[in-house]
LOPA-210599 format. One record per residue (C-alpha): chain; z, y, x. Coordinates in pm, 1 decimal. Example, Ala and Ser with C-alpha at 12.3 -4.5 7.8 and 13.67 -1.06 7.14 Angstrom:
// residues 2
<site unit="A" w="780.0" v="-450.0" u="1230.0"/>
<site unit="A" w="714.0" v="-106.0" u="1367.0"/>
This chain:
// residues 286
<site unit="A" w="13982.5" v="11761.6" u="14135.1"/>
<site unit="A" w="13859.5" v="12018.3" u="13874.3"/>
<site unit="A" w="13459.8" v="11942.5" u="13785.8"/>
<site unit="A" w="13269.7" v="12223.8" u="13693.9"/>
<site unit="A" w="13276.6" v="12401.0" u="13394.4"/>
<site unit="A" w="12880.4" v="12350.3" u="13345.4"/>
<site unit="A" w="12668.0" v="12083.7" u="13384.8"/>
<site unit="A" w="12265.9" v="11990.4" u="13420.7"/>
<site unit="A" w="12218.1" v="11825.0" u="13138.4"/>
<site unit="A" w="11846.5" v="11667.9" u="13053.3"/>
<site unit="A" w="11689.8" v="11963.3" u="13165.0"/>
<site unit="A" w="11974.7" v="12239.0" u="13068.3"/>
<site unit="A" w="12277.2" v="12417.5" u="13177.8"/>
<site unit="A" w="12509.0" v="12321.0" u="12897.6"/>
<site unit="A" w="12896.3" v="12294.3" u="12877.4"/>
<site unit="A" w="12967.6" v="11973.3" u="13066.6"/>
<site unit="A" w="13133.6" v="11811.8" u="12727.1"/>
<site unit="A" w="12785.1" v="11825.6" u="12571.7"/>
<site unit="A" w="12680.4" v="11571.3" u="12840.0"/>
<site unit="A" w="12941.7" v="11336.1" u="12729.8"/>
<site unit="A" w="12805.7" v="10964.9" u="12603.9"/>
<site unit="A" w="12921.2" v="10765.1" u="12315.5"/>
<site unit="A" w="13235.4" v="10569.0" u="12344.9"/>
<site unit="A" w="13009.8" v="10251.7" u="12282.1"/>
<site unit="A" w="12748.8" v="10298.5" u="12561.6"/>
<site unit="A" w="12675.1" v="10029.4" u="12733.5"/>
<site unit="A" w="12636.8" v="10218.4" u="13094.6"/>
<site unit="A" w="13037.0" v="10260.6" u="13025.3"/>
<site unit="A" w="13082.8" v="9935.2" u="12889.0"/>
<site unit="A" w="12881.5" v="9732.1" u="13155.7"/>
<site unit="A" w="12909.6" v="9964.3" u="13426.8"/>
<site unit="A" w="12520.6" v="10000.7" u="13510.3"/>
<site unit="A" w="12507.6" v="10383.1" u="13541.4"/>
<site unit="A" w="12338.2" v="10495.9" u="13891.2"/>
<site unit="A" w="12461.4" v="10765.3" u="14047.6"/>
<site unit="A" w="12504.8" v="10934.3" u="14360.8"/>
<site unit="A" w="12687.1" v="11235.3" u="14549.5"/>
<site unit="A" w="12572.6" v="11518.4" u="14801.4"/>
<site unit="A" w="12719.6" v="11832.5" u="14920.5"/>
<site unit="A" w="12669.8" v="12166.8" u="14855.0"/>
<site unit="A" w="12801.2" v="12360.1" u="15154.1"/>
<site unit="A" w="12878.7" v="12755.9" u="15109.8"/>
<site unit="A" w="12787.0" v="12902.2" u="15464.4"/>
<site unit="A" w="12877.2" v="13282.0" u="15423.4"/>
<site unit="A" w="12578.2" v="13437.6" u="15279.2"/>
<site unit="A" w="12396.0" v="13084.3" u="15141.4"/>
<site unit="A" w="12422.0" v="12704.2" u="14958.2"/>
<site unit="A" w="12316.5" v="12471.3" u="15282.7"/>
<site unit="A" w="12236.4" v="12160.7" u="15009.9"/>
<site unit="A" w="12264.1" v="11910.1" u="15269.5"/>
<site unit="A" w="12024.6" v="11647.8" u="15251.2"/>
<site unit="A" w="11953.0" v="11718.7" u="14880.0"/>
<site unit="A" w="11599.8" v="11548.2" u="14844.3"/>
<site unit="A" w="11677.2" v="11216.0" u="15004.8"/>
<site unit="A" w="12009.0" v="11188.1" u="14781.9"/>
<site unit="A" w="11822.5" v="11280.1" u="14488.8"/>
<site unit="A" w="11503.6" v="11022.8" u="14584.9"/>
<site unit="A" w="11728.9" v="10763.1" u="14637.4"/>
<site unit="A" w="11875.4" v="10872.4" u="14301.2"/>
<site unit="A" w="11559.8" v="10844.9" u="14115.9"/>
<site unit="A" w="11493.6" v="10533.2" u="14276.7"/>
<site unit="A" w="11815.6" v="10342.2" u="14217.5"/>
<site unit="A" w="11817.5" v="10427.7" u="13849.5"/>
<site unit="A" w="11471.2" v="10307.2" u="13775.7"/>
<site unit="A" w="11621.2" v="9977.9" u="13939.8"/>
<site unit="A" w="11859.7" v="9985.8" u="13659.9"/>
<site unit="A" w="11624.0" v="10040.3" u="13346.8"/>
<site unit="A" w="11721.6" v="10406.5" u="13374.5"/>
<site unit="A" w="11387.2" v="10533.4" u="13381.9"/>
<site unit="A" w="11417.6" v="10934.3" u="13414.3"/>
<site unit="A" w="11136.4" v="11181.8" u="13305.5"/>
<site unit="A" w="11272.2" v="11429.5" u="13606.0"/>
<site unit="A" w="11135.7" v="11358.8" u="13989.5"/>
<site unit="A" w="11353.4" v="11459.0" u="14260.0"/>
<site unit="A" w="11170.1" v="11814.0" u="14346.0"/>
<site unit="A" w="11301.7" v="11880.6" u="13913.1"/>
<site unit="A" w="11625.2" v="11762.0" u="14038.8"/>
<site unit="A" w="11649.1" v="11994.4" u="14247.1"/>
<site unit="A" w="11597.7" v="12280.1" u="14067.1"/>
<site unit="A" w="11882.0" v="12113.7" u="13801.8"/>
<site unit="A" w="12105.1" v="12175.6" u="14145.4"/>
<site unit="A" w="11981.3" v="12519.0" u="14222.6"/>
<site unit="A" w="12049.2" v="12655.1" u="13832.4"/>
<site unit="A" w="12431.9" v="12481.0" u="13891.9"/>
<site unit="A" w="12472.9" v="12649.2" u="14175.2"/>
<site unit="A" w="12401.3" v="12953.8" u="13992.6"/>
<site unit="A" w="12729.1" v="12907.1" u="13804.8"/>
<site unit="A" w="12950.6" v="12803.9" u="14085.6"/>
<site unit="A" w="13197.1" v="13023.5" u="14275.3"/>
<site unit="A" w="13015.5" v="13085.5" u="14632.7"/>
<site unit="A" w="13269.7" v="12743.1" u="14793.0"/>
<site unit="A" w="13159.3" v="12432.3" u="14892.2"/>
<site unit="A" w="13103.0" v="12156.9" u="14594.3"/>
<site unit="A" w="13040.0" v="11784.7" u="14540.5"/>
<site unit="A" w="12736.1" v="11786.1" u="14350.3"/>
<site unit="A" w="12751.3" v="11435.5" u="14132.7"/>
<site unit="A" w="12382.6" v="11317.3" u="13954.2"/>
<site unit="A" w="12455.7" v="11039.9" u="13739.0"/>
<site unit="A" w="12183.9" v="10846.4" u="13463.4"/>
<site unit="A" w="12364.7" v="10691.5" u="13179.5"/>
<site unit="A" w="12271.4" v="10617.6" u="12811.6"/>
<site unit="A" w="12426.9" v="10805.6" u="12563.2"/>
<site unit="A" w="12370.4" v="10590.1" u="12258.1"/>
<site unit="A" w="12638.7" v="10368.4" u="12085.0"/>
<site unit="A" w="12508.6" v="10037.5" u="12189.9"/>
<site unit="A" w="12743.8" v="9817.8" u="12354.1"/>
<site unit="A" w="12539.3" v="9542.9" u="12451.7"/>
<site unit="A" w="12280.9" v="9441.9" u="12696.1"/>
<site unit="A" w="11968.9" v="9663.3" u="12499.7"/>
<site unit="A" w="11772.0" v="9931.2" u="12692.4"/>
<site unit="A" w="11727.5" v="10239.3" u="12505.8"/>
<site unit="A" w="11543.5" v="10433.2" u="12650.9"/>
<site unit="A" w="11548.5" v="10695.6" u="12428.7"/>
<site unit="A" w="11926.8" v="10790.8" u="12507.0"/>
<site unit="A" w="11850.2" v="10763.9" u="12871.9"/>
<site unit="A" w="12042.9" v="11054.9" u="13041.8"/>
<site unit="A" w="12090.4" v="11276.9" u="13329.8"/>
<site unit="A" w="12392.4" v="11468.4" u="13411.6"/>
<site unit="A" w="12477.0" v="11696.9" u="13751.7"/>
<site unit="A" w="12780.9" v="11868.3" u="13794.1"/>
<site unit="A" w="13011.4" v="11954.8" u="14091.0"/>
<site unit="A" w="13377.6" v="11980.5" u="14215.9"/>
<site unit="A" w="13500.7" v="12176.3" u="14443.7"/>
<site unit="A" w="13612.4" v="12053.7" u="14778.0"/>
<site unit="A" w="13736.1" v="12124.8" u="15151.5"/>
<site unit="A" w="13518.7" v="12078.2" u="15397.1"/>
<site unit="A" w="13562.0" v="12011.2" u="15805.9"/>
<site unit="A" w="13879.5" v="11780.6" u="15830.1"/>
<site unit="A" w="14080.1" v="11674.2" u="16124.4"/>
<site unit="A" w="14290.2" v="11468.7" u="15975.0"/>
<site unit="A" w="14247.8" v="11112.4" u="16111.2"/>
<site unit="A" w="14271.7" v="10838.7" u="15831.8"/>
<site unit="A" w="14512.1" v="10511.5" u="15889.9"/>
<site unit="A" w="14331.0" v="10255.0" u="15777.4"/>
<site unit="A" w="14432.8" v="9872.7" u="15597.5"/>
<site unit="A" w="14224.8" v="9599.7" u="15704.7"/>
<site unit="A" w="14156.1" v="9520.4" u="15326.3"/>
<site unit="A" w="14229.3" v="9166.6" u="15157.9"/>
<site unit="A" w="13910.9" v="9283.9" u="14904.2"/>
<site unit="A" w="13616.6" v="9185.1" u="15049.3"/>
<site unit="A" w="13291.3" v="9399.0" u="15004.8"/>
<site unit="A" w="13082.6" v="9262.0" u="14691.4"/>
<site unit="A" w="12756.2" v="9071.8" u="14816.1"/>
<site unit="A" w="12408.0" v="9271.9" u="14849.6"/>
<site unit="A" w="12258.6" v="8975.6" u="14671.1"/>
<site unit="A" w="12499.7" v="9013.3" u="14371.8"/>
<site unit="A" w="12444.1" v="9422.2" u="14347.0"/>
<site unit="A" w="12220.7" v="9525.8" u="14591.0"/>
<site unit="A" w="12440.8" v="9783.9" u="14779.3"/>
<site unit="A" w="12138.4" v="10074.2" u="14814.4"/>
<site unit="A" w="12131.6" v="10144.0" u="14412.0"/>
<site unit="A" w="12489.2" v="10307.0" u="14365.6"/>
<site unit="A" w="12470.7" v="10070.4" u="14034.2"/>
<site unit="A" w="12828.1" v="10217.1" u="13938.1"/>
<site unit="A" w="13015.0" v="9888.7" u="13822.3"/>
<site unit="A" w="12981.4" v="9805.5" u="14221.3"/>
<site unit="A" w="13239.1" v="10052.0" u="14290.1"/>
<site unit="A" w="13515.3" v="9884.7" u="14106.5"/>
<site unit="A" w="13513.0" v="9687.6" u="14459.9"/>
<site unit="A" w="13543.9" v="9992.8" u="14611.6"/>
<site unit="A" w="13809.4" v="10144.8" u="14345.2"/>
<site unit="A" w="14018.1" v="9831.2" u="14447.7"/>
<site unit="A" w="13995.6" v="9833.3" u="14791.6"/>
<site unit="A" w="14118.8" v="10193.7" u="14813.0"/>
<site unit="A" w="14414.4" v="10142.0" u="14575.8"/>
<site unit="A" w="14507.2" v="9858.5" u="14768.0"/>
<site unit="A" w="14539.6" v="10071.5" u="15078.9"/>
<site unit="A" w="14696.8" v="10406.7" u="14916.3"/>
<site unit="A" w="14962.4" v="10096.6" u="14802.4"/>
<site unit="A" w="15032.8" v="9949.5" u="15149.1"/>
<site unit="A" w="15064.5" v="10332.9" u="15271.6"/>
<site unit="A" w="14707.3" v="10376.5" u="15429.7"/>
<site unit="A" w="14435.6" v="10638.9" u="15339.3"/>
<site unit="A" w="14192.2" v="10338.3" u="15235.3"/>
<site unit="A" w="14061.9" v="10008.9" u="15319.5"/>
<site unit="A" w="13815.5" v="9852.6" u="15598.5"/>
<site unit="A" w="13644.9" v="9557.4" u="15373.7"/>
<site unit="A" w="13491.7" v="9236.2" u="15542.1"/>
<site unit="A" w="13181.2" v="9056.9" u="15427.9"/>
<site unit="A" w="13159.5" v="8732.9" u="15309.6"/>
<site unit="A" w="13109.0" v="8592.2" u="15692.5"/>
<site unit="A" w="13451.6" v="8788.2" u="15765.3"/>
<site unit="A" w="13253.5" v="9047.8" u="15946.6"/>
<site unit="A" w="13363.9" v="9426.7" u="15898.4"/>
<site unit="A" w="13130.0" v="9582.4" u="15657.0"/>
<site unit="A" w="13261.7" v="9959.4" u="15524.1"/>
<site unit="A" w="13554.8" v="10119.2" u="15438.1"/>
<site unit="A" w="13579.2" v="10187.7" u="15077.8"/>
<site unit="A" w="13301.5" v="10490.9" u="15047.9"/>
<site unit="A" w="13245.6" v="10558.5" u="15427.9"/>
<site unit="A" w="13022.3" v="10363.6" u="15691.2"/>
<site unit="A" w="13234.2" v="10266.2" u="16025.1"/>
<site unit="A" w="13137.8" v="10379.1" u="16423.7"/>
<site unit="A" w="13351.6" v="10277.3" u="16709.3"/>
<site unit="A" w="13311.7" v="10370.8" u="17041.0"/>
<site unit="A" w="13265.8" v="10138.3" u="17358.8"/>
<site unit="A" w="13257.3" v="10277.8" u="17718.4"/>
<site unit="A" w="13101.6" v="10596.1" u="17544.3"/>
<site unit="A" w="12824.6" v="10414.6" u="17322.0"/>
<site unit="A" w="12837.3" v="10380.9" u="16957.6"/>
<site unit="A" w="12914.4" v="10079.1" u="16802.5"/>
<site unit="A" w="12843.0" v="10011.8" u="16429.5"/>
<site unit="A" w="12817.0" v="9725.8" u="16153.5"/>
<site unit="A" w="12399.2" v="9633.1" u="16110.3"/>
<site unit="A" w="12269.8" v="9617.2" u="15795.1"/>
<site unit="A" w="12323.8" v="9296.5" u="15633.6"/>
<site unit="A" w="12295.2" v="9377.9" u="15268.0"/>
<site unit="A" w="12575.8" v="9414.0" u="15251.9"/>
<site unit="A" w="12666.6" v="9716.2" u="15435.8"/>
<site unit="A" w="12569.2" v="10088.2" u="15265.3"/>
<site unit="A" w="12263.0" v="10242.0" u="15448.4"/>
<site unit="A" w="12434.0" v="10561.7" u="15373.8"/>
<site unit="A" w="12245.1" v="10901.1" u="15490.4"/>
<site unit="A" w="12519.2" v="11054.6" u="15695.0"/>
<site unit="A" w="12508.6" v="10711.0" u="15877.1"/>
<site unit="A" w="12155.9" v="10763.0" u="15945.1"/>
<site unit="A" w="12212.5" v="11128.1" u="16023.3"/>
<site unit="A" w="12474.9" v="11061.9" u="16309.3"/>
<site unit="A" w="12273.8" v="10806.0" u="16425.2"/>
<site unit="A" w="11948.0" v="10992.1" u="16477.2"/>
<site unit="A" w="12173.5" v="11292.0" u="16640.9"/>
<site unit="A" w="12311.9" v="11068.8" u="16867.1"/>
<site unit="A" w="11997.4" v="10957.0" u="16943.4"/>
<site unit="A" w="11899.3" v="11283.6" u="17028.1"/>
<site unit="A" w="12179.6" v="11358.8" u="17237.9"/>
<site unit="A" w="12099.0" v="11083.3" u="17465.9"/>
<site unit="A" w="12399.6" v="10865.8" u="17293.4"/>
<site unit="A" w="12353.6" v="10502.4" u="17288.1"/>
<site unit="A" w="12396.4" v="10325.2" u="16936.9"/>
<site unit="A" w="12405.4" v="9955.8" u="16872.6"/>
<site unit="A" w="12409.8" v="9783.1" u="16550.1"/>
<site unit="A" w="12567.1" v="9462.3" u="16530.3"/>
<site unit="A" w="12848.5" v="9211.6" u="16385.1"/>
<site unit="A" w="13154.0" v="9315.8" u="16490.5"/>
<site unit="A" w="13466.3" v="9094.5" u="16356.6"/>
<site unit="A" w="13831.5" v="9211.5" u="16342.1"/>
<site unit="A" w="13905.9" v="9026.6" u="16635.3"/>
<site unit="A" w="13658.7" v="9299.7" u="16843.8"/>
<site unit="A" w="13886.6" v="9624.2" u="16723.2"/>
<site unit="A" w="14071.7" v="9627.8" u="17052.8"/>
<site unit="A" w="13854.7" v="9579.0" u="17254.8"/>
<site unit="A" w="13695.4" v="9923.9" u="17154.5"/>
<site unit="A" w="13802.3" v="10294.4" u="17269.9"/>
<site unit="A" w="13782.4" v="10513.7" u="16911.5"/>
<site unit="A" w="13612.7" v="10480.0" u="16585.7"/>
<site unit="A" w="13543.0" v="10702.4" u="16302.9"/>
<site unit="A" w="13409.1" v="10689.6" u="15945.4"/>
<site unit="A" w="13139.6" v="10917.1" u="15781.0"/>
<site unit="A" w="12976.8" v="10995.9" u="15461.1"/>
<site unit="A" w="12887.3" v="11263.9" u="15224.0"/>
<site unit="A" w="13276.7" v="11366.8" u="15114.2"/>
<site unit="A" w="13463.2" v="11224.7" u="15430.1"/>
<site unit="A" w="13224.3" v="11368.8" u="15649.3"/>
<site unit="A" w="13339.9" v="11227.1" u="15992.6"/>
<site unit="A" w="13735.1" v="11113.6" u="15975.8"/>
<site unit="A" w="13853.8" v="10992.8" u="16289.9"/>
<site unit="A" w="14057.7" v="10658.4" u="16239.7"/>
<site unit="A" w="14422.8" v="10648.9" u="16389.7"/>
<site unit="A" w="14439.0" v="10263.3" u="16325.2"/>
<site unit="A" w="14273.4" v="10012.7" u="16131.8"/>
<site unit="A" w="14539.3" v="9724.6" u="16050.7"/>
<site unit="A" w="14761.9" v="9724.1" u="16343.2"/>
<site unit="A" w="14489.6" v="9799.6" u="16609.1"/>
<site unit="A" w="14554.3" v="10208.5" u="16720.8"/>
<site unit="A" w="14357.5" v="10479.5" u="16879.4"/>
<site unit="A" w="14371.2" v="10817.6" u="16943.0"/>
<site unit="A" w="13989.8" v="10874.0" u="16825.2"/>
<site unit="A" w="14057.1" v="11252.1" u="16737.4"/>
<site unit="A" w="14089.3" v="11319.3" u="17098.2"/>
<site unit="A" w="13829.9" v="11053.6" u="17237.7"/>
<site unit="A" w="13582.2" v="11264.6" u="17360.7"/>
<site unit="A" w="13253.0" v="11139.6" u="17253.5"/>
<site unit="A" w="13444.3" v="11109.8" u="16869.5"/>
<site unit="A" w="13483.9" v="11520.5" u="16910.6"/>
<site unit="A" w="13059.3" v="11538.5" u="16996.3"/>
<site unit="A" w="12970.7" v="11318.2" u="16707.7"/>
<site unit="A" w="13182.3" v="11552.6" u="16502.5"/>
<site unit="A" w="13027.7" v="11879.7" u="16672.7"/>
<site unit="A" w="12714.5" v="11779.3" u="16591.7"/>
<site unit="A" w="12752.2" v="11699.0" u="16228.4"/>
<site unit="A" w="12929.3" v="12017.5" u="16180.4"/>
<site unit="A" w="12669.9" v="12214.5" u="16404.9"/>
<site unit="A" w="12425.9" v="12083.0" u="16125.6"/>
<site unit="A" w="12610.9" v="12138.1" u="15828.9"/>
<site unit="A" w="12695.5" v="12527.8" u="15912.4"/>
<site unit="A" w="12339.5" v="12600.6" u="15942.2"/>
């Protein structure tokens, strides 16, 4: 993937290597950047910036968790999205915010005064069909109480980092990880729904688990649509016992799974996997 050629940078469309930190910052060295992703969706004539504010709240929010206390609120944000979008060609784009100190201190100091915030986007497909194969992962998901999962505290992903390379390894698209009660938790970036006698099924938020906003999105349209949803435990031992299941979130959209482990469906053609994906698409073409 190719990022873009500009970046927001602290207020200003620059060159995206002016946004680059020092070699000895500790958000590289210690991995406590914050960061988070949203889409940018082309539609024709328009930018459909789906669910911009809550990414970019949640953005603000985590960082401040970290010590990465930003002089921008999310409506300024925003506009740092709209005058990238400006330089974009009209496709769709993974917008990336990420707060990070620049200076060259490598150990556990805040400066504040090098606190930093960079947005800049790739460019990326959009409305899938491919179903992912999926490895039941032998990396289980890092505890909530260790890094709480809601603050996209970017040393947390190296969990994430290894569960996927573990699966691309074994031959699967990426990993389903348990939690530390052996309950499935995730897949490596995506949230997990299966389907049961035409209800949703999906993992409940433990702590563990991402409360990620296409999650809550699919849930709420299901809702709508008169689709039950149930959150619960749901151990490896349950996969056969259901009829589909999919994944979801902010670059994966909704994936259909062909098989997690051993355990195979044909979820692109279960009918109530095709609504879910309607839907999201229905909203995301708007």
């Amino acid at each position: 993937m190719k990022m873009s050629e500009f970046a927001w940078f602290n207020g200003a469309i620059v060159p995206h290597q002016a946004a680059d930190p020092s070699v000895a910052s500790n958000t590289l060295h210690l991995g406590v950047a914050v960061f988070d992703g949203c889409m940018a969706y082309w539609n024709e004539t328009r930018w459909n910036r789906h669910l911009l504010t809550k990414h970019l709240q949640r953005f603000v929010r985590g960082a401040a968790l970290m010590d990465l206390h930003l002089p921008w609120e999310a409506e300024e944000l925003e506009a740092g999205v709209d005058a990238l979008l400006a330089t974009l060609e009209p496709t769709t784009h993974y917008i990336r915010p990420i707060a990070y100190r620049t200076a060259p201190d490598v150990f556990f100091s805040v400066d504040q005064e090098s606190t930093s915030a960079c947005i800049f986007a790739v460019p990326v497909e959009r409305d899938s069909d491919e179903s992912y194969r999926c490895q039941l992962s032998p990396v289980e998901r890092v505890r909530g109480q260790a890094i709480p999962a809601t603050w996209k505290v970017s040393g947390a992903y190296a969990n994430s980092y290894r569960c996927e390379q573990e699966a691309r390894r074994a031959g699967f698209h990426t990993g389903v990880m348990l939690n530390a009660a052996g309950f499935i938790c995730e897949a490596s970036s995506s949230n997990l729904f299966f389907v049961d006698d035409g209800e949703l099924v999906t993992p409940r938020l433990d702590g563990d688990t991402f409360p990620g906003l296409t999650r809550h999105l699919l849930i709420d349209q299901a809702h709508d649509a008169g689709t039950s949803v149930t959150e619960r435990d749901i151990h490896p031992a349950d996969l056969p016992s259901f009829d589909a299941a999919f994944l979801c979130g902010t670059l994966s959209e909704v994936r259909p799974i062909s098989c997690i482990g051993d355990v195979e469906w044909r979820s692109a053609q279960n009918p109530v996997v095709r609504s879910v994906i309607t839907r999201f698409r229905e909203f995301t073409h708007r």
